[in-house]
C-alpha positions in Angstrom: -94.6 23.0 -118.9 -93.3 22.2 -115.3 -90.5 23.3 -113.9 -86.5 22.3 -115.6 -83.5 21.7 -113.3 -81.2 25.2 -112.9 -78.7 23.8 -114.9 -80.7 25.0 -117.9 -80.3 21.8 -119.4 -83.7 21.8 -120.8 -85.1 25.3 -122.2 -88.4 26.5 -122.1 -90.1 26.6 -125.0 -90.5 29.9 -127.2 -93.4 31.5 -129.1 -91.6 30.4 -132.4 -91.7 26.6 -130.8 -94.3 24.4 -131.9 -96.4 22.8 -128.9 -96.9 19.9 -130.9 -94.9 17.5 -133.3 -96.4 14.7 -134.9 -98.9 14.5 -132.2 -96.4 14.6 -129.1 -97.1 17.4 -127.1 -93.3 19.2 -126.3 -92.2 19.5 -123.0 -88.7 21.5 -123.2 -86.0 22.4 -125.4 -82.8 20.1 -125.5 -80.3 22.0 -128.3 -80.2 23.1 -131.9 -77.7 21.4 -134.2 -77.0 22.1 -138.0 -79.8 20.4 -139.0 -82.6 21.4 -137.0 -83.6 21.7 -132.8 -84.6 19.1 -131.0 -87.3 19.0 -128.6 -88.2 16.7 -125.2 -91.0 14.9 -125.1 -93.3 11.8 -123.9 -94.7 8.8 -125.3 -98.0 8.0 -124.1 -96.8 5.7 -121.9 -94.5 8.3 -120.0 -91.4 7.7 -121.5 -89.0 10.5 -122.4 -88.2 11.0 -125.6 -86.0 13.4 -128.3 -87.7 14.6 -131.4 -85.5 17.1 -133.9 -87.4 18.7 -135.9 -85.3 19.4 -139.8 -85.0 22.9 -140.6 -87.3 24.4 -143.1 -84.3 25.1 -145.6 -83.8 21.3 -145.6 -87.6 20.5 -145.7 -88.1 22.7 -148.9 -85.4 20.6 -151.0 -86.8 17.5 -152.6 -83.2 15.9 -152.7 -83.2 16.2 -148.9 -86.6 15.3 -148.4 -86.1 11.2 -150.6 -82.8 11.0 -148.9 -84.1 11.8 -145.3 -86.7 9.3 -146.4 -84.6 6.9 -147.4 -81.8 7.1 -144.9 -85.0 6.8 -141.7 -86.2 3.7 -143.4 -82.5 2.6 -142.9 -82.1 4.0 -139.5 -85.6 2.2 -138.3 -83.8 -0.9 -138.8 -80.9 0.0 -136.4 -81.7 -1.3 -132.5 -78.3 -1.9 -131.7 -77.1 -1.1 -127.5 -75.0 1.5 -127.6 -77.3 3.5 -130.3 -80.5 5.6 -129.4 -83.5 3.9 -131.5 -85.6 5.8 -133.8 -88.9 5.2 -133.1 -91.1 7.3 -134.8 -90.7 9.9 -137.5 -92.6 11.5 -140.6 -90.4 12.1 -143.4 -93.5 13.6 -145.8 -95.3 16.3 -143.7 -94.3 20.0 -144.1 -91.6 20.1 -141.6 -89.9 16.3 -141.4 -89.2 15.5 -137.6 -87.5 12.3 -136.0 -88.1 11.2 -132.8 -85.4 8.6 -130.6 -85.4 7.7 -127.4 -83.7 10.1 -124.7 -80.4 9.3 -123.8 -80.1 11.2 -119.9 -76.3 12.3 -120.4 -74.3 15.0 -121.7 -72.5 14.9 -125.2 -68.7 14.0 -125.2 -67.9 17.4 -126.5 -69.6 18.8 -123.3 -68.3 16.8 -121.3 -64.5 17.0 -121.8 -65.0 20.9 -122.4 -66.5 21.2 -119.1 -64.1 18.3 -117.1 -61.6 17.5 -119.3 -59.4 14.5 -120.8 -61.2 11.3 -119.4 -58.9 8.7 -117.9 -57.5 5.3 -119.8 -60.3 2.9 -119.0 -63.0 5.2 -119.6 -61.7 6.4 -123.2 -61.5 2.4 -123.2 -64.8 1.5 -122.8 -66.2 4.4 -124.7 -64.3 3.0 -128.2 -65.4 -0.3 -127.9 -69.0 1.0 -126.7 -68.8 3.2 -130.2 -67.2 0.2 -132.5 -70.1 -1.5 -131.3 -72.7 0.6 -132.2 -70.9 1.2 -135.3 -70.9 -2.6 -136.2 -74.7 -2.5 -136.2 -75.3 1.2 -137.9 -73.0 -0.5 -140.9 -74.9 -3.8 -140.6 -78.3 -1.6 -141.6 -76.1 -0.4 -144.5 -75.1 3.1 -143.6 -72.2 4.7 -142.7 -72.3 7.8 -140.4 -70.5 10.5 -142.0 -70.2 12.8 -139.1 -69.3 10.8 -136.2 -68.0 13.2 -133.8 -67.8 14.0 -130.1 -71.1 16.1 -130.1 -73.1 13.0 -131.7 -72.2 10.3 -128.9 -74.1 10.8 -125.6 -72.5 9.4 -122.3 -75.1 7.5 -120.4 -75.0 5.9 -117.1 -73.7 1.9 -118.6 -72.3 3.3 -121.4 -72.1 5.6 -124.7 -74.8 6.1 -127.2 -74.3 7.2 -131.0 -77.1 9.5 -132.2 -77.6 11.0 -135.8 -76.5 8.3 -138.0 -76.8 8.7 -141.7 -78.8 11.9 -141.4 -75.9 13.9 -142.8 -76.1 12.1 -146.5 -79.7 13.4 -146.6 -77.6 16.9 -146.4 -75.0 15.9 -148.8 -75.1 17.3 -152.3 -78.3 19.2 -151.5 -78.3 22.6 -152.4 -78.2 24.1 -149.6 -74.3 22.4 -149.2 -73.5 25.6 -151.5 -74.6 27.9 -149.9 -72.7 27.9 -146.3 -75.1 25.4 -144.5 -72.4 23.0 -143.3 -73.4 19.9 -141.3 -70.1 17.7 -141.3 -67.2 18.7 -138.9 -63.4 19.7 -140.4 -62.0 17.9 -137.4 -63.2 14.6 -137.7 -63.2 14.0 -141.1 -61.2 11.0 -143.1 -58.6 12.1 -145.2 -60.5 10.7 -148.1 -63.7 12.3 -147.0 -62.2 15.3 -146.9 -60.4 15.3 -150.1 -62.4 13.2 -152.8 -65.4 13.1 -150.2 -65.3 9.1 -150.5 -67.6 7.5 -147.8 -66.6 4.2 -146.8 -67.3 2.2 -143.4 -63.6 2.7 -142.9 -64.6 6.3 -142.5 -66.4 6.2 -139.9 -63.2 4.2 -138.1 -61.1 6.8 -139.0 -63.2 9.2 -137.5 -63.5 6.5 -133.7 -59.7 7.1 -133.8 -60.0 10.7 -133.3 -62.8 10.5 -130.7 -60.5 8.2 -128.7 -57.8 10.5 -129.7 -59.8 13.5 -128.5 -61.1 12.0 -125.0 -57.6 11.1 -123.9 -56.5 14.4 -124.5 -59.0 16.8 -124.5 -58.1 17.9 -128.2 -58.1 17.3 -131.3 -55.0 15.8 -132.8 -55.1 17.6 -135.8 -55.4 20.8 -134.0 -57.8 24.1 -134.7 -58.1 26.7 -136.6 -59.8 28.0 -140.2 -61.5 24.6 -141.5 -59.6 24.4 -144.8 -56.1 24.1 -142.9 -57.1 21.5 -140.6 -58.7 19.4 -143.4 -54.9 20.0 -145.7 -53.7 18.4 -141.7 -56.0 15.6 -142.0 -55.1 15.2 -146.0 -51.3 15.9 -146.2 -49.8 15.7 -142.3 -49.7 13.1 -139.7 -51.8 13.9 -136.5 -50.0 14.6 -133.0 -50.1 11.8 -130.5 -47.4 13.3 -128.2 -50.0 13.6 -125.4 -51.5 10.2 -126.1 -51.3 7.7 -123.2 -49.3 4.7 -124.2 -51.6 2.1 -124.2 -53.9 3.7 -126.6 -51.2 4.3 -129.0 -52.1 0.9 -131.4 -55.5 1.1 -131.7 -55.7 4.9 -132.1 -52.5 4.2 -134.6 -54.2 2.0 -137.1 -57.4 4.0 -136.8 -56.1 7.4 -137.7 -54.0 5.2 -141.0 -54.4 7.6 -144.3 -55.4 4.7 -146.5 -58.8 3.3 -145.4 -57.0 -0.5 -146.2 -54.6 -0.2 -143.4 -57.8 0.5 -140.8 -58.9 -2.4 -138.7 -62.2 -3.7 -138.8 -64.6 -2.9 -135.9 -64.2 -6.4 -134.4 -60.3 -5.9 -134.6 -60.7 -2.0 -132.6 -62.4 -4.1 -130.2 -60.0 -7.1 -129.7 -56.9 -4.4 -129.3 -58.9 -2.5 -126.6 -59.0 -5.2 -124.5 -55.5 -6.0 -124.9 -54.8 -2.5 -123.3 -56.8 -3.2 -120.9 -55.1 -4.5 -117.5 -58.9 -5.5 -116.5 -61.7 -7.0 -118.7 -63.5 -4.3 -120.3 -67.2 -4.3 -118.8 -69.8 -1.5 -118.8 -70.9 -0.6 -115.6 -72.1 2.3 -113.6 -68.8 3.1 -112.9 -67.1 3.3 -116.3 -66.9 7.6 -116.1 -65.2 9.7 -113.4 -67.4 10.7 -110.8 -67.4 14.5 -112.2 -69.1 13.1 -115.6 -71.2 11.0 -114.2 -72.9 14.2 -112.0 -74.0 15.4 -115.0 -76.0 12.4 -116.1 -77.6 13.0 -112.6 -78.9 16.1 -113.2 -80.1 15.3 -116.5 -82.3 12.6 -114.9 -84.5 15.5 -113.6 -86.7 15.7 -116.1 -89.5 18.6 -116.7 -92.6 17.2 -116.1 -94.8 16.5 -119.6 -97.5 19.4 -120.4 -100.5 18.6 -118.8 -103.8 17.2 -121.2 -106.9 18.6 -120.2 -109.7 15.3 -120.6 -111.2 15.2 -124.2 -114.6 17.3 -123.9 -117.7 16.4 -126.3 -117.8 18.7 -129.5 -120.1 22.3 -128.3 -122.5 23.7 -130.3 -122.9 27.4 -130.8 -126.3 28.4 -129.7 -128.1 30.1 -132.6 -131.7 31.2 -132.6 -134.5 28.7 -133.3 -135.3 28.2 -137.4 -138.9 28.2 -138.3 -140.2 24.5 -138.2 -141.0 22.8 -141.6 -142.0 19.6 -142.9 -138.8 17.8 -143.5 -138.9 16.3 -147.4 -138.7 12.1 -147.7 -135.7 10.8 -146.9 -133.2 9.5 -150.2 -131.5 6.3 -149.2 -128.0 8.4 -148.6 -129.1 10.4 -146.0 -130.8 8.4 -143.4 -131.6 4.5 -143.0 -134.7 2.8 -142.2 -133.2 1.7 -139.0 -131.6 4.8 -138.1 -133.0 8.1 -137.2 -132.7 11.5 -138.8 -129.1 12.6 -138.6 -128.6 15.9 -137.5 -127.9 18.9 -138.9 -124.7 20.6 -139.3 -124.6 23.9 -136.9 -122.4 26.3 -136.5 -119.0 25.7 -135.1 -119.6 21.7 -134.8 -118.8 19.9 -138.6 -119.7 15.7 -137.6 -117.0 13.7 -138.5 -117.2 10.2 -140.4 -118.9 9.3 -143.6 -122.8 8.6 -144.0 -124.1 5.5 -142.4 -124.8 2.6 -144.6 -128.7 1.8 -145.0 -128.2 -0.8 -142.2 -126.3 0.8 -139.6 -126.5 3.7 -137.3 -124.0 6.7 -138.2 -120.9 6.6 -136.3 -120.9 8.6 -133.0 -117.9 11.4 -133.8 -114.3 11.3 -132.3 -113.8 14.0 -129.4 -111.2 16.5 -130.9 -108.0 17.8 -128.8 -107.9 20.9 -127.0 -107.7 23.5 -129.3 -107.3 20.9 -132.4 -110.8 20.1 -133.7 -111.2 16.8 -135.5 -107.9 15.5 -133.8 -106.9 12.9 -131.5 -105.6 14.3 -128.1 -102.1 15.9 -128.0 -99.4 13.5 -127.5 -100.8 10.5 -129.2 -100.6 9.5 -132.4 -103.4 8.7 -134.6 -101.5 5.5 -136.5 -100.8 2.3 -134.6 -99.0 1.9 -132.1 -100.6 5.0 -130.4 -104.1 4.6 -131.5 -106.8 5.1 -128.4 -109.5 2.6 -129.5 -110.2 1.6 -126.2 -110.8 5.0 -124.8 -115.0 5.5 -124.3 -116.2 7.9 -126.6 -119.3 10.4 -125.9 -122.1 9.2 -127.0 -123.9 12.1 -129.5 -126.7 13.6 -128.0 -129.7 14.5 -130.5 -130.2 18.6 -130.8 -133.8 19.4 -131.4 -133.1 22.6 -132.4 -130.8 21.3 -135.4 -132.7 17.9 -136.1 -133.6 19.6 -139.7 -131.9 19.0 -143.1 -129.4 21.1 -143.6 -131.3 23.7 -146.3 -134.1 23.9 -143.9 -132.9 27.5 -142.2 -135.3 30.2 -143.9 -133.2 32.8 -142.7 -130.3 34.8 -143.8 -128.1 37.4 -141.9 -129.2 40.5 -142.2 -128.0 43.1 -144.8 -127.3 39.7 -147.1 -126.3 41.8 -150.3 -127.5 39.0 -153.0 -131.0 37.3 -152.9 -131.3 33.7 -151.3 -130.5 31.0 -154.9 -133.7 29.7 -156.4 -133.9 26.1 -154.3 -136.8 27.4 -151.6 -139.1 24.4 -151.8 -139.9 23.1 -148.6 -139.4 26.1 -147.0 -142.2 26.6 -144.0 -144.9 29.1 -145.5 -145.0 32.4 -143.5 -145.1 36.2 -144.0 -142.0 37.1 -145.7 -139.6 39.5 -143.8 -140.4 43.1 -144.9 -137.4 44.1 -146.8 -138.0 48.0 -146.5 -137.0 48.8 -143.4 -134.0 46.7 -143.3 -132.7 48.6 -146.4 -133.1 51.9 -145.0 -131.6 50.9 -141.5 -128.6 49.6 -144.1 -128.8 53.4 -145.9 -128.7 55.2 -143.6 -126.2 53.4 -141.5 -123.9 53.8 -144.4 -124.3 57.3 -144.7 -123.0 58.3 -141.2 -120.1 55.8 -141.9 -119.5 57.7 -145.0 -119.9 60.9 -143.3 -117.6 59.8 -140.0 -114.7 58.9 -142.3 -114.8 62.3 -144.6 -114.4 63.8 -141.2 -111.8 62.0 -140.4 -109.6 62.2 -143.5 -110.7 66.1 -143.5 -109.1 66.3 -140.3 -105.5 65.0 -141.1 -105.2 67.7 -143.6 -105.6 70.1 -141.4 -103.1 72.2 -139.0 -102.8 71.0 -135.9 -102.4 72.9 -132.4 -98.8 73.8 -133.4 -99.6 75.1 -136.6 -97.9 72.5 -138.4 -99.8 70.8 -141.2 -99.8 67.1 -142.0 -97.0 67.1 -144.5 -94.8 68.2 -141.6 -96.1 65.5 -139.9 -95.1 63.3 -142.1 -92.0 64.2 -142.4 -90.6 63.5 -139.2 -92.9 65.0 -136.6 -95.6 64.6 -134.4 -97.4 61.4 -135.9 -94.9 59.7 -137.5 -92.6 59.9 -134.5 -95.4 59.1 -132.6 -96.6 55.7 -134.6 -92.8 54.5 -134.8 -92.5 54.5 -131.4 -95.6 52.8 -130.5 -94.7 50.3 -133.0 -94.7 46.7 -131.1 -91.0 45.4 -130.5 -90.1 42.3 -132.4 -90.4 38.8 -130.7 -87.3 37.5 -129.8 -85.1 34.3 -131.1 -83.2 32.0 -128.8 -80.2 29.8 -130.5 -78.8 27.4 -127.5 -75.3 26.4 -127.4 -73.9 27.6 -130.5 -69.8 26.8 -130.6 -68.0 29.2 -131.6 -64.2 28.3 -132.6 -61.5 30.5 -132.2 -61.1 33.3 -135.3 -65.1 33.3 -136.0 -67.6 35.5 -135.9 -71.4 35.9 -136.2 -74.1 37.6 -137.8 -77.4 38.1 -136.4 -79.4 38.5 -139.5 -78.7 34.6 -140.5 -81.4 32.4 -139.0 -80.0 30.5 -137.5 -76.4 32.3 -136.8 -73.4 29.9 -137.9 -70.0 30.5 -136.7 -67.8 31.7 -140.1 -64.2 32.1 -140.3 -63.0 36.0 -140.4 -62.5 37.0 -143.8 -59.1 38.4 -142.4 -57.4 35.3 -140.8 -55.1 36.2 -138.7 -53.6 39.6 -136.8 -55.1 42.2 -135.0 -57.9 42.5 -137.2 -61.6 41.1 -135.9 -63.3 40.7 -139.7 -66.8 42.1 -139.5 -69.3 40.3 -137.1 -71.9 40.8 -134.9 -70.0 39.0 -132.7 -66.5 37.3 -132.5 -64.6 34.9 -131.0 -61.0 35.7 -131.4 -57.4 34.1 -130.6 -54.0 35.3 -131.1 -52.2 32.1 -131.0 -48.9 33.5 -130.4 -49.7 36.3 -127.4 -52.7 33.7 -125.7 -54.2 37.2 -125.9 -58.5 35.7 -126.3 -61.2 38.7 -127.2 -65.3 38.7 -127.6 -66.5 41.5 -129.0 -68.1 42.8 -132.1 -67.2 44.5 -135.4 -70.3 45.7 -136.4 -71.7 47.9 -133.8 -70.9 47.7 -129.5 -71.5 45.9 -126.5 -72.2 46.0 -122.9 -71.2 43.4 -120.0 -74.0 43.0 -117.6 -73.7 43.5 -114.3 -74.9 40.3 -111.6 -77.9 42.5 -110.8 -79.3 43.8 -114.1 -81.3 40.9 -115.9 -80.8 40.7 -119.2 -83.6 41.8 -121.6 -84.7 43.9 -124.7 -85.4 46.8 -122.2 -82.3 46.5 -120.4 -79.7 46.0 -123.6 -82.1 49.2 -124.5 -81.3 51.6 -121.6 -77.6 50.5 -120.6 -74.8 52.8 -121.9 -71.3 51.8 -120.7 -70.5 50.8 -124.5 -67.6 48.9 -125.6 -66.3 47.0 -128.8 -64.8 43.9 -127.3 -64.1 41.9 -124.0 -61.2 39.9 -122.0 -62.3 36.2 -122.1 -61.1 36.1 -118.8 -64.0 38.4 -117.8 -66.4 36.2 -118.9 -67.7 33.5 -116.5 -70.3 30.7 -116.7 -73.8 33.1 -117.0 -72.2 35.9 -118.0 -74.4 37.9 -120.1 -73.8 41.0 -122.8 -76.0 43.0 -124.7 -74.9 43.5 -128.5 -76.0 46.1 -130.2 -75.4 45.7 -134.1 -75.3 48.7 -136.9 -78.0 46.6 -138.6 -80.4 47.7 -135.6 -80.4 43.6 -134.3 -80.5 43.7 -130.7 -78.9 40.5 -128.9 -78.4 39.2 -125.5 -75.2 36.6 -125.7 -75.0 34.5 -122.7 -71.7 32.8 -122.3 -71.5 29.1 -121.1 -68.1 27.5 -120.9 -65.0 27.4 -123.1 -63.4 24.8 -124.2 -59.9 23.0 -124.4 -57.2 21.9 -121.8 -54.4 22.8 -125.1 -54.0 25.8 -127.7 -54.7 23.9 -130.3 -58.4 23.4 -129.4 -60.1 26.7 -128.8 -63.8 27.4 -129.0 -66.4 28.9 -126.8 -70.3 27.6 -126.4 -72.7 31.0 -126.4 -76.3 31.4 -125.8 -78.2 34.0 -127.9 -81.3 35.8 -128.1 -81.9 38.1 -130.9 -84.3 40.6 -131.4 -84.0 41.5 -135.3 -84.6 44.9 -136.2 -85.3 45.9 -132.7 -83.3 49.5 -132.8 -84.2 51.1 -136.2 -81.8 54.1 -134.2 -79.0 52.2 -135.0 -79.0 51.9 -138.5 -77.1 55.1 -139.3 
């Protein structure tokens, strides 16, 4: 796969990770999202690109599946500058995947949890970067929905907006029912939130609160369980008493309850540049020097799997059939001009149709590595990706196979049912004497027979100790024995997962989604795997678990199944403060899942805004001792 940058910005690839999508071979991991995980990949041409793939739950709901459809078709159409282009996708195949092009930067979530509130002129440039790309989603005829700091990317001459109009394909699906949530409390309008009315105005409300959020490092309608920061956004007015002053009028009208009293795009844009003391230009110095690091390192690119050359198709060697007379030729199998096609052998089916009686048939298409009767990994076989000027092998006539295809007089031996009646044209020759064969079969089956009655004698019999097998299997010798050699299960790695303040979660839900505790507030933790936990009035911040206990690894013990096995130092909950960038802890639930949480960063420069970013990887059902 080549080697990623230590940041860890791009994952390696896991055994549940397909090695192809739509034809691209996958070169890393980049995150997972509500909606599905997205991969890193090439074009032919080299060029980097970003497919998410939709979670299966999505791709089994037809709703989904015409409104994905639909809203792709839309999304094709959008090639605005400050937007990442879709450029291929395939809404219809078993698991629907997207691909854009790579935007090298981090989110503005990440960035402002790692560095902070930006300063005036970059929170500047960034809204009118975003109105613009805004002006030519809406011009395509769709309206975000979930335009958040997470969906805009900060590149190196400005921001990009990713994701747009996917969320309605999840709208009114039914998976919306049953906890899969892909909008964001925190950026909603208050009609969206309310009525859910979706309006371009929306999407304005929501550019208020990113500019809002990037100037302050928070959101203005603060944190918390998600139905009391939707009532904020509803019924209360948000707090702009750390705004800077000069982005008080266009953050004002943006953040207006009734979508009427909004601005349009073009006026967001005109009222930016009046608070701007300079002319607002993109340039490679629009973002601190601390931000723009990161879009440094994200330059550093894993290099694409390597594609071993297309080979011609092998055949299997297989012993030489008897010769015959080949029967006259009918008009569909072989043209005057042509010779004798070959037959099929095993392992090798030709590809193409039959020749027409005036041309030779087709020479066939090498397959990929591993993917018979497919074009090689990482192209597609549609235009624009289509190879036809690559040289093809030439096929090579097999004289061993150059007979019709019912031309093989032979059978496997032991065949249980006589050959069908269809043996004209077979060579004439002594036939096989059948005798011997059968007795061979016989008595080969009698020692079977006789092996396993000695076998099955045997386990009902006492063994050394004197116990017999119903002790066995009750808990002894064997039983213990086969459990334990049982293999362990593979594990399953969830990247940056953000965890708010007062959530926990489980490790059975694939893939784990942060939930509010069922007990709100106090002293009392709900019952997670894992939790998150504030207590807004002490600053007092725990991780920990409810549902089994946990271990803090130390610098020199690498984290694994074998290690979250052996250590023993147990506890129910840590100190954030004794967590650190890398930290790592073993949880070890009452369900028998066995995870390894790695902790990443935390978020907020205020209360109000509270939520950590983990790492897991679960092994489900990985200590059966557990469940007691």
């Amino acid at each position: 796969m080549g080697s990623a940058p230590s940041a860890g910005f791009f994952q390696p690839l896991k055994a549940d990770d397909p090695a192809v999508v739509g034809g691209y071979r996958l070169a890393a991991v980049l995150g997972a999202g509500g909606m599905g995980k997205v991969y890193l990949s090439y074009t032919p041409g080299g060029r980097p690109i970003a497919i998410k793939v939709i979670r299966p739950e999505f791709s089994e709901d037809p709703e989904f599946r015409r409104r994905f459809q639909q809203e792709v078709r839309s999304a094709e159409r959008v090639q605005g500058l400050y937007t990442a282009p879709v450029i291929d996708s395939d809404t219809e195949g078993a698991q629907p995947w997207l691909a854009t092009a790579y935007v090298p930067g981090p989110s503005l979530a990440h960035a402002v949890a790692r560095h902070g509130a930006l300063p005036v002129r970059s929170v500047l440039l960034l809204t009118v970067g975003v109105a613009e790309a805004l002006h030519v989603i809406h011009g395509a005829g769709i309206v975000h929905r979930d335009l958040k700091p997470a969906n805009v990317l900060l590149a190196s001459d400005g921001p990009r907006v990713i994701d747009f109009g996917i969320a309605r394909a999840a709208d009114s699906t039914a998976l919306t029912s049953t906890g899969v949530s892909v909008g964001t409390p925190a950026f909603m309008a208050p009609e969206q939130a309310s009525a859910g009315t979706v309006t371009p105005a929306t999407d304005v409300f929501a550019l208020g609160q990113i500019a809002a959020f990037t100037a302050i490092g928070a959101s203005v309608f603060g944190d918390g369980p998600s139905h009391a920061v939707l009532y904020r956004i509803v019924h209360e007015d948000p707090d702009l008493s750390a705004l800077p002053e000069e982005l008080r009028p266009v953050v004002t009208r943006c953040l207006s309850r009734d979508p009427a009293d909004r601005p349009t795009l073009t006026e967001v844009i005109e009222l930016c540049n009046a608070a701007s003391e300079a002319p607002l230009r993109q340039g490679e110095d629009w973002l601190p020097q601390a931000v723009a690091g990161s879009i440094t390192e994200r330059l550093q690119l894993p290099a694409p799997a390597p594609t071993p050359p297309p080979q011609p198709p092998t055949v299997a060697p297989t012993a030489p059939a008897a010769q015959a007379p080949a029967p006259t030729p009918t008009p569909t199998e072989v043209s005057p001009q042509s010779p004798p096609a070959p037959a099929a052998a095993p392992g090798f089916t030709p590809t193409g149709v039959a020749a027409a009686p005036t041309q030779a048939a087709p020479a066939p298409r090498p397959p990929a590595p591993g993917a018979p009767g497919t074009v090689p990994p990482g192209y597609r076989t549609p235009p624009p990706y289509a190879q036809p000027s690559y040289p093809q092998p030439q096929a090579q006539p097999q004289p061993q196979y150059n007979q019709p295809p019912y031309t093989q007089p032979t059978y496997t031996p032991g065949h249980s049912t006589p050959p069908p009646f269809h043996t004209q044209g077979f060579a004439p020759g002594p036939p096989a004497p059948p005798r011997p064969r059968r007795t061979g079969l016989i008595v080969i089956g009698t020692v079977a027979a006789a092996v396993v009655g000695l076998v099955v004698l045997g386990s009902l019999l006492p063994d050394g100790t004197g116990k017999g097998g119903g002790d066995k299997a009750s808990g002894g010798g064997s039983s213990s024995g086969s459990s334990q050699q049982r293999p362990d299960p593979q594990p399953v790695s969830y990247q940056g997962i953000e965890m708010p303040q007062n959530h926990q979660l489980m490790f059975a839900d694939n893939p784990p989604r942060p939930a509010e505790e069922p007990t709100g507030a106090g002293v009392l933790y709900g019952h997670g795997d894992l939790f998150y936990y504030r207590d807004t009035l002490f600053g007092d911040e725990k991780f920990g678990t409810a549902n089994g206990k946990l271990v803090l690894l130390n610098n020199s013990e690498k984290g694994s199944l074998e290690t979250c096995r052996s250590v023993t130092r147990f506890t129910e909950k840590l100190g954030l403060d004794q967590l650190t960038d890398g930290s790592q802890v073993c949880v070890l639930s009452k369900a028998g899942h066995i995870t390894l949480a790695t902790f990443r960063s935390r978020s907020g420069a205020k209360d109000e805004t509270r939520f950590i970013t983990v790492d897991l990887t679960v092994w489900r059902n990985a200590d059966d001792a557990a469940k007691k």
